[in-house]
Backbone as JSON, one array per atom type, in Angstrom:
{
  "sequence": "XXXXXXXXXXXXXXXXXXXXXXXXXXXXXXXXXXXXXXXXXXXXXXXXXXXXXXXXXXXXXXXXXXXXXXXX",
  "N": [[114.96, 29.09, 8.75], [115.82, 30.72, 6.27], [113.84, 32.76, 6.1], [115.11, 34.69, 7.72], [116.72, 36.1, 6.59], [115.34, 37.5, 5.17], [114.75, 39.39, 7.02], [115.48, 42.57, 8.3], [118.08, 43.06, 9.99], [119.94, 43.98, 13.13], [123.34, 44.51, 14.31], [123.15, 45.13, 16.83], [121.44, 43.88, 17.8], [121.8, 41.17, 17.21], [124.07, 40.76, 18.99], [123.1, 41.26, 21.53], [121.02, 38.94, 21.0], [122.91, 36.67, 21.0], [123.9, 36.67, 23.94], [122.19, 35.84, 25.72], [122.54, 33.45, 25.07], [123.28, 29.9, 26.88], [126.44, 29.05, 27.99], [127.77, 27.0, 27.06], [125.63, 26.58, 24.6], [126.66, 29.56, 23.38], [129.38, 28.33, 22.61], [129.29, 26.47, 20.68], [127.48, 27.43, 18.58], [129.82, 29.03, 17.96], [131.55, 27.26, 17.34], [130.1, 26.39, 14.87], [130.02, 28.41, 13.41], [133.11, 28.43, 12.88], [133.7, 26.56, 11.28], [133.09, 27.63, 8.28], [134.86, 27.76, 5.4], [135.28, 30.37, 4.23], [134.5, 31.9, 6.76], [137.36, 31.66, 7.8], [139.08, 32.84, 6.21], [138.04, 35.36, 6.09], [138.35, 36.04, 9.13], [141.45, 35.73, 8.99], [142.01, 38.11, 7.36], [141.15, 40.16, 8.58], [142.11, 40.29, 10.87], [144.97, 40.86, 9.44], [144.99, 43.45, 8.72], [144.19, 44.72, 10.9], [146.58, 44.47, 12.27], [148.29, 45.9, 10.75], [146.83, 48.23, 11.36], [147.45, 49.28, 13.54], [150.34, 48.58, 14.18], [151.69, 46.56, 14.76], [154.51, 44.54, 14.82], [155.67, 41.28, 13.21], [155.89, 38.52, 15.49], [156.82, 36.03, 17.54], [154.82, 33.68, 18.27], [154.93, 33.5, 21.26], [156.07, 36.04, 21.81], [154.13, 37.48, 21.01], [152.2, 36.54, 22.61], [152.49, 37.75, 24.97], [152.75, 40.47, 24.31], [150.11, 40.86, 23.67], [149.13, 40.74, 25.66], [149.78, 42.2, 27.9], [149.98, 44.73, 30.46], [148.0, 47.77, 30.19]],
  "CA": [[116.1, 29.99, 8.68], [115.55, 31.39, 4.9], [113.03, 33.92, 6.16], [115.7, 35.38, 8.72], [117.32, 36.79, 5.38], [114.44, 38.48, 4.45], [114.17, 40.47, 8.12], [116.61, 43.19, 8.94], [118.8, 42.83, 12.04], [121.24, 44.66, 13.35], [124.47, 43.89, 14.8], [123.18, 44.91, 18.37], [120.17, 42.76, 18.2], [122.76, 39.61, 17.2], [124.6, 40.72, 20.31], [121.94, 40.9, 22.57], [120.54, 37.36, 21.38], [123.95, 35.69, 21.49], [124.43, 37.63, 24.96], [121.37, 35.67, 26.78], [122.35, 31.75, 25.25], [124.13, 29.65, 27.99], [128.12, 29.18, 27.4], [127.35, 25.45, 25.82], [124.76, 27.0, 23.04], [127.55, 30.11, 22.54], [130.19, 27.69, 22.18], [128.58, 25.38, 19.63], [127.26, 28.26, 17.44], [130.92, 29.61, 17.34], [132.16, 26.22, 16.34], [129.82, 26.26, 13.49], [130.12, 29.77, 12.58], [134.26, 28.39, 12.21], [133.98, 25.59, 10.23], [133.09, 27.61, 6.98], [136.04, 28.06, 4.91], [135.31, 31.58, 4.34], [135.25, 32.89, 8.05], [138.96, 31.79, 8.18], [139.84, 34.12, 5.16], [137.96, 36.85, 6.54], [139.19, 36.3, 9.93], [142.63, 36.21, 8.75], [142.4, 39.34, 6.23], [140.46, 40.97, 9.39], [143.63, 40.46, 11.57], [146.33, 41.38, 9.43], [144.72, 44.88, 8.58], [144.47, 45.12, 12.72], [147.99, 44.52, 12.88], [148.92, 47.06, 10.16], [146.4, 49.72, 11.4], [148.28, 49.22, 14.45], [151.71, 48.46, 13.91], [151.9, 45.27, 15.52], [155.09, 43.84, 14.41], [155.88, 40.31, 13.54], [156.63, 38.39, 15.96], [156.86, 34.42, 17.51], [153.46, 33.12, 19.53], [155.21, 33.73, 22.64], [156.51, 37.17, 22.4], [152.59, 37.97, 20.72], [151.17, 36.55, 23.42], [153.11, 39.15, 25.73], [152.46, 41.48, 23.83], [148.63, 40.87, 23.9], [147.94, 40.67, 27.55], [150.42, 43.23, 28.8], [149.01, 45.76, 31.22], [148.8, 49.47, 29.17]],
  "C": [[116.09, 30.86, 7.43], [114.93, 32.52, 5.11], [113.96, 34.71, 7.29], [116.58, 36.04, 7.54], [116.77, 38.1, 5.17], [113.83, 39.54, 5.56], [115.54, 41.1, 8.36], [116.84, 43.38, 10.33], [119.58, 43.41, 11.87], [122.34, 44.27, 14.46], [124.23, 43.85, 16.84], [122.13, 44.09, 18.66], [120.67, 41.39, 18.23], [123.44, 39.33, 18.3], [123.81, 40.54, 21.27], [121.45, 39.57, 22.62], [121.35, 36.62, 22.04], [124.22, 36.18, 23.37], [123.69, 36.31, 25.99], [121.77, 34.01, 26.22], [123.89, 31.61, 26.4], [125.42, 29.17, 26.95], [128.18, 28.03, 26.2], [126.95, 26.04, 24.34], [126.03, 27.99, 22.7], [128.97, 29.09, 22.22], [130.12, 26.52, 20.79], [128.28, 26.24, 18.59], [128.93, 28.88, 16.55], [131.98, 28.42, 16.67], [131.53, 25.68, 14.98], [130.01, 27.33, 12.88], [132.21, 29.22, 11.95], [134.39, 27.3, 11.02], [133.61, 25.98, 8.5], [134.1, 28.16, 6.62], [136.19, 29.66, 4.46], [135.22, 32.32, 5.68], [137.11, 33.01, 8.03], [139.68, 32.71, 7.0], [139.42, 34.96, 5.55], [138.57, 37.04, 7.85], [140.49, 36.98, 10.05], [143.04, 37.71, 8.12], [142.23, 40.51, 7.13], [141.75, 41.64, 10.16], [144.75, 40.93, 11.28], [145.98, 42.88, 9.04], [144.38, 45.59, 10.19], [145.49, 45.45, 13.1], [148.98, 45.68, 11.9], [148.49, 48.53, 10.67], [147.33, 49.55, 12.86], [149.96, 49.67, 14.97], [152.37, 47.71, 14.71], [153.29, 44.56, 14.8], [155.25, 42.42, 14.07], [156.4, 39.88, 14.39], [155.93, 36.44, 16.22], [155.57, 34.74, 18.09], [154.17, 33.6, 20.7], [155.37, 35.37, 22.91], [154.93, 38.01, 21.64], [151.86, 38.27, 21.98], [151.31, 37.2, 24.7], [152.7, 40.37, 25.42], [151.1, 42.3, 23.8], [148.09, 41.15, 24.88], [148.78, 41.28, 28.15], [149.81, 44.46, 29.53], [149.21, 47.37, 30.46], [148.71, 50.38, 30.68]]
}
């Protein structure tokens, strides 16, 4: 893995790999990609500058999750 540093990739070549593993392998990679304590700060920092460029209001889980999957 050390020498995958030292080759440039690009974001559609990461897509493309992850694209062709079966649901199992993407599910397992994305539960290790969460467990480092820095995704969940960038996650989070990711999301609330989504919800400002936006103008997503606060609101509860329920009236979010309305909000999310409503037909435009």
């Amino acid at each position: 893995m050390p020498k995958l540093k030292e080759i440039d990739i690009n974001y559609q070549q990461i897509k493309d790999l992850f694209s062709q593993l079966d649901f199992e392998k993407k599910m397992a990679l994305l539960q290790e990609v969460i467990k480092d304590k820095r995704y969940r700060g960038h996650f989070y920092a990711y999301t609330e500058g989504l919800a400002k460029k936006y103008k997503i209001p606060a609101m509860s889980e329920e009236k979010l999750d309305i909000f999310l999957h409503r037909n435009n």
